[in-house]
N, C-alpha and C positions, 0 to 999 in steps of 0.2 A: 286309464286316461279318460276323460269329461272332455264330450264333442260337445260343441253349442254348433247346430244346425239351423242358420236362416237362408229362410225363402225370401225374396222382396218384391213385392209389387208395385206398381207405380203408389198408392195409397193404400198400402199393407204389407205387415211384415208376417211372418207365418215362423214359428220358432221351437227348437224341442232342445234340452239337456239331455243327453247321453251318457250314463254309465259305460265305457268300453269295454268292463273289465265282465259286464254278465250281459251286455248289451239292452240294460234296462234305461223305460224313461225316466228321468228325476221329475222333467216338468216340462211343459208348453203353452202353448200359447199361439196368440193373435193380437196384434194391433190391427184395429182397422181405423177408416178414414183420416189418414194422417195429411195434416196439408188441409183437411178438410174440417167445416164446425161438425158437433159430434164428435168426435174421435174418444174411440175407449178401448181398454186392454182387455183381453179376457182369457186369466191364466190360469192351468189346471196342475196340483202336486202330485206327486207320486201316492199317495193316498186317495185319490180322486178327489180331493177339495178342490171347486173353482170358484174364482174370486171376477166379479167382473166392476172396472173401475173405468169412470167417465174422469177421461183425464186429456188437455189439449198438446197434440203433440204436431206443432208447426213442421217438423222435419223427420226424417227417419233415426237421428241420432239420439233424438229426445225419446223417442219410441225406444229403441235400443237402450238410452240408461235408462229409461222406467224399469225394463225388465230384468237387467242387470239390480236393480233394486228391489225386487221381487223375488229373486233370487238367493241374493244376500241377506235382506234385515225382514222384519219380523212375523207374522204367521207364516206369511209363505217360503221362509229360509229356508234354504233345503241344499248348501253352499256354503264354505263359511268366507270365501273373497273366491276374485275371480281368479286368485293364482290358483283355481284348480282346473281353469279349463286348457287342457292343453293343447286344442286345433278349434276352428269354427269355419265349417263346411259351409262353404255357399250354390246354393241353388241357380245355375246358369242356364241360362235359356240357348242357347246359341252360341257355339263354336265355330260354326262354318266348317271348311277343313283344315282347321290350322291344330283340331283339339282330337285325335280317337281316342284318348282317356284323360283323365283328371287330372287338376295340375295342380303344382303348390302356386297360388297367387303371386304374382312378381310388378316391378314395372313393365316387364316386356308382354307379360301375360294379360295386364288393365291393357296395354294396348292393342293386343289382339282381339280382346273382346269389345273394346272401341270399334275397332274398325270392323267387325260383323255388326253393327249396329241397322246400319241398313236391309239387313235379312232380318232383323228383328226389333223395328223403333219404338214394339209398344214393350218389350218385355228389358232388352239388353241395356239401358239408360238406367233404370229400375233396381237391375243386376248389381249394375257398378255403384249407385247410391248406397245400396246395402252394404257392398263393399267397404267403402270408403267410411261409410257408420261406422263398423264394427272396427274397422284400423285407426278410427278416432277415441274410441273407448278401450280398447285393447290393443294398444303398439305392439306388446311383444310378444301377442299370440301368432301363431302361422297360418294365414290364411287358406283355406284348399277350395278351388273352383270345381265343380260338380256339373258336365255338361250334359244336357238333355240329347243333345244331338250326337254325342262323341261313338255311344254302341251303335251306329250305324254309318260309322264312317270304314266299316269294313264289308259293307256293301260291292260287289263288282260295277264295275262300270257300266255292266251292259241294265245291270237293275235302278243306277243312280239318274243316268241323261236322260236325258226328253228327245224325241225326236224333233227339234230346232234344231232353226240355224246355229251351228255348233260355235257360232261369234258370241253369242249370247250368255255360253257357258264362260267361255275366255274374258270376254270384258264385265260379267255379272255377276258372273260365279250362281247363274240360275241351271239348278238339277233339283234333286229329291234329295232332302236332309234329314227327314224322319224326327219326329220327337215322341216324347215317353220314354227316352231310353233308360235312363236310371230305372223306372217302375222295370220296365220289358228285360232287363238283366238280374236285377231282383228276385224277378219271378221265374224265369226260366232256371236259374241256381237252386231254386228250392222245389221246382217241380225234381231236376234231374235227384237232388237229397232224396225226396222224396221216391223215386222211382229205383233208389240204392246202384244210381249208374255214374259213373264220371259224366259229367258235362259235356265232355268230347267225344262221349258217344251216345249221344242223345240228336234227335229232330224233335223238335218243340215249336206249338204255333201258341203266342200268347196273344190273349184279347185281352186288355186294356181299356175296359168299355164303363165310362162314363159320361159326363155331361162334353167331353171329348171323349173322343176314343179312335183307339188305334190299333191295328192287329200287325205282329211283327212275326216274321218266318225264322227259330234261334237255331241252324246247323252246325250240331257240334261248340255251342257255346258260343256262339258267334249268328248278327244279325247277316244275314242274306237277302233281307226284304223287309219294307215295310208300308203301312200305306197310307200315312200320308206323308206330303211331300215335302217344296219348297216350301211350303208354310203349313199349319194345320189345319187349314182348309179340305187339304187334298185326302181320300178315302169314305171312309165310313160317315154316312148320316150320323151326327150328334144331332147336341140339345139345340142350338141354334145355328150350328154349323153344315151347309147345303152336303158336302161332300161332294164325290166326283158328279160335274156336269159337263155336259160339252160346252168347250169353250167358246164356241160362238153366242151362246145363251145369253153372253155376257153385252156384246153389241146389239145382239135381238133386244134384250127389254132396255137397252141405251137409248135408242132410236123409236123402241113403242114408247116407253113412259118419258122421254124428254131427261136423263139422268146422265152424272159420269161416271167414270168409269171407276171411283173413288162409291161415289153410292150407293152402286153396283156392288160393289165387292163387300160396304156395310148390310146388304142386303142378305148376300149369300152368307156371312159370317155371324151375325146376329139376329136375323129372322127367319132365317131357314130351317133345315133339319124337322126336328120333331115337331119346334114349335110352329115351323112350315105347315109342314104335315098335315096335324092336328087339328089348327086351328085353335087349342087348349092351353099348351105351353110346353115347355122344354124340359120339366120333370116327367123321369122317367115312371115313378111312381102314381104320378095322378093315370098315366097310361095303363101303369097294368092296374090300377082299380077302377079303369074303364073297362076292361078286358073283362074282369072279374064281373061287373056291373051287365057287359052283353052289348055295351059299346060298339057298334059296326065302325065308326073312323077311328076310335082305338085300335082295335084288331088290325084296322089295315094300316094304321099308322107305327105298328108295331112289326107287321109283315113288309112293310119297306126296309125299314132297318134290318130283319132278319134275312132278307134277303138277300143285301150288300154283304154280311157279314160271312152269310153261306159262300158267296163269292168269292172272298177272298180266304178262304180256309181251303178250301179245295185246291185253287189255284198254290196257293203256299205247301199244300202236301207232295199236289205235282211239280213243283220247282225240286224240293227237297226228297224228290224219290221215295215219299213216305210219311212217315208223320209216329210217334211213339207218345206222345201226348200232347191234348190241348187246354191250356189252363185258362181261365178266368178271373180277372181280379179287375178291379177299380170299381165304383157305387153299385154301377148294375150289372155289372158282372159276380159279383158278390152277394149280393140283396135278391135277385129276382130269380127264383127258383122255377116260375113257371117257363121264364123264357131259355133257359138254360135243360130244361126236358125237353121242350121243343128243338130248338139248336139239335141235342143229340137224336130228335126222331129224321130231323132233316138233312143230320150227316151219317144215319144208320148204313149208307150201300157202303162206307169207310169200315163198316164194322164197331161203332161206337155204337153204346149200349152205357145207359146209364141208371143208376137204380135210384129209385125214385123216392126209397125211405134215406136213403143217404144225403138226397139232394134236397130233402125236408131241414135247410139250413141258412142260415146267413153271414157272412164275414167272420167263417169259420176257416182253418186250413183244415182241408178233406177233400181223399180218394172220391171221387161219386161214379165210381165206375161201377159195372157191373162185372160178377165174377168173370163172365165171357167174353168182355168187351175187347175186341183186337186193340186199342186203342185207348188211351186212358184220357180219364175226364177228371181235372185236378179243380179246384176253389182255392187259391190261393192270397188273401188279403195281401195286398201292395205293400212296401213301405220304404217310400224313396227316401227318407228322413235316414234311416238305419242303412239302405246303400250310401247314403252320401257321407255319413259318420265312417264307415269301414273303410269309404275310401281314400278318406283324409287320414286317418290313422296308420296306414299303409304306406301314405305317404311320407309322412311324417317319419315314420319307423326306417324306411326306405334314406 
């Protein structure tokens, strides 16, 4: 079977063809600025040719047959019609708790994701657009929803509530939702391959550290923890994202700088984090070639981060009575080798131990443990594209 995997953004589509049958890519892609002037495609084949084409695409559907067209006819065919695609996985942001796994797209199912719109108004709108694309150009494919939030709707209660007025849960449906979960199941599945153990008897902390990033605690195959929360605000300093602050902070600088509470919140979400920090910016990379450089607010803007991260790794071994491996994936969890030696000199009292010519690597899957290490230190490349194909396919099969 041939998955067509889209993402959709308010002004982008994000797209890959799926082989199922060896789990290879055929091809991908990106539209960006749709809706917007500029708007271009830029699609890569299974040969690595990319083609990049300045083409106007008023809506997301026109975006969608571009690529259907790229697909099909000529240098980039790599298809011979679309009767070969048998599912197309869509990337959903937000379930709420109506979703703990994936579903086949329905009317009942567009209206559930309608109605989480308000736990998610910049992503869940965006969602259903792509939807509604792809059921415009393909009628009688089978749609399958992919939710970000669904691996952690098996969360305890005592890990999901907020300490609020418990009204707040009842009439809001305000707790901890956690996202990344497609990446965070991904990868915890191919650490535990990796470690030649069923899943079920695995404790696994995965970091998901990118320009977001999020650490989930996987017991036995299953999310127990993760940190962030009702929205991805909540946890780890990101690229522009504050992470955990106390929440009066929010009325303190209301009241110092004359702002609401709406400005506030674009404050913490897009000028905070690293590029808070720094003063530089929100790439992780210009950081660590400050580091390299002798940078002092690199270093310490690199040592916040690391510090929240140490934070919540420990605390997730102690929830989980242990910990048997912790993995790394998403940009810079993948990419920066230097911060990834550090990380293991800072969780050495756990008995991690990583070797250092193994960890001479990037966006590779690889052991980087050391032979002694009670604990193992896994690199494993993300690829929520290829969970969301497996899990449409299943469905489908199902």
């Amino acid at each position: 079977m041939k998955v067509l995997v889209v993402n959709c953004g308010s002004s982008s589509l994000k797209y890959q063809l799926l082989n199922m049958e060896d789990e290879s890519v055929i091809a991908k892609g990106i539209c960006e600025r749709i809706g917007i002037d500029g708007s271009f495609i830029k699609h890569t084949t299974e040969g690595g040719k990319t083609v990049k084409l300045m083409v106007d695409f008023p809506n997301h559907q026109v975006a969608l047959e571009k690529m259907i067209e790229l697909l099909t006819t000529g240098e980039t065919k790599c298809i011979e019609s679309v009767d070969e695609i048998g599912a197309v996985g869509h990337r959903v942001v937000h379930g709420g708790e109506k979703f703990s796994s994936s579903a086949i797209i329905t009317k009942e199912v567009e209206e559930a994701i309608r109605e989480c719109i308000g736990l998610a108004p910049l992503h869940n709108p965006a969602n259903l657009t792509g939807i509604d694309a792809a059921r415009a150009i393909l009628p009688n494919v089978p749609m399958v929803g992919v939710f970000d939030t669904a691996f952690h709707q098996t969360m305890p209660k005592k890990a999901y509530m907020y300490a609020i007025p418990k009204e707040y849960y009842e009439k809001y449906g305000i707790r901890k939702y956690g996202f990344h979960g497609t990446s965070h199941k991904y990868v915890a599945q191919r650490v535990a391959d990796m470690l030649g153990k069923p899943i079920e008897e695995t404790k696994i902390i995965v970091c998901h550290l990118g320009n977001g990033a999020s650490v989930c605690a996987v017991d036995g195959g299953i999310s127990v923890e993760t940190s962030m929360g009702f929205t991805p605000l909540q946890g780890l300093a990101m690229g522009t994202r504050s992470g955990d602050v106390d929440p009066a902070v929010i009325s303190f600088i209301m009241e110092k700088e004359g702002l609401s509470a709406k400005e506030v919140e674009n404050i913490l979400n897009k000028k905070s984090g690293i590029l808070g920090v720094s003063g530089i910016g929100s790439d992780f990379r210009e950081i660590e070639d400050g580091i390299v450089a002798g940078d002092e607010n690199c270093r310490y803007t690199m040592d916040v981060f690391q510090h929240r991260l140490v934070f919540y790794i420990g605390g997730y071994a102690a929830l989980m009575n242990g910990v048997d491996a912790i993995a790394f994936a998403g940009g810079l969890g993948e990419n920066n080798a230097i911060m990834r030696a550090e990380l293991a000199e800072m969780l050495s009292w756990m008995g991690v131990k990583i070797d250092l010519e193994k960890n001479k690597c990037r966006g590779v899957e690889r052991d980087l443990s050391a032979t002694d290490s009670k604990v193992r230190i896994m690199l494993v490349p993300t690829n929520e594209e290829l969970m969301i194909a497996r899990d449409a396919v299943a469905l489908i099969n199902k």
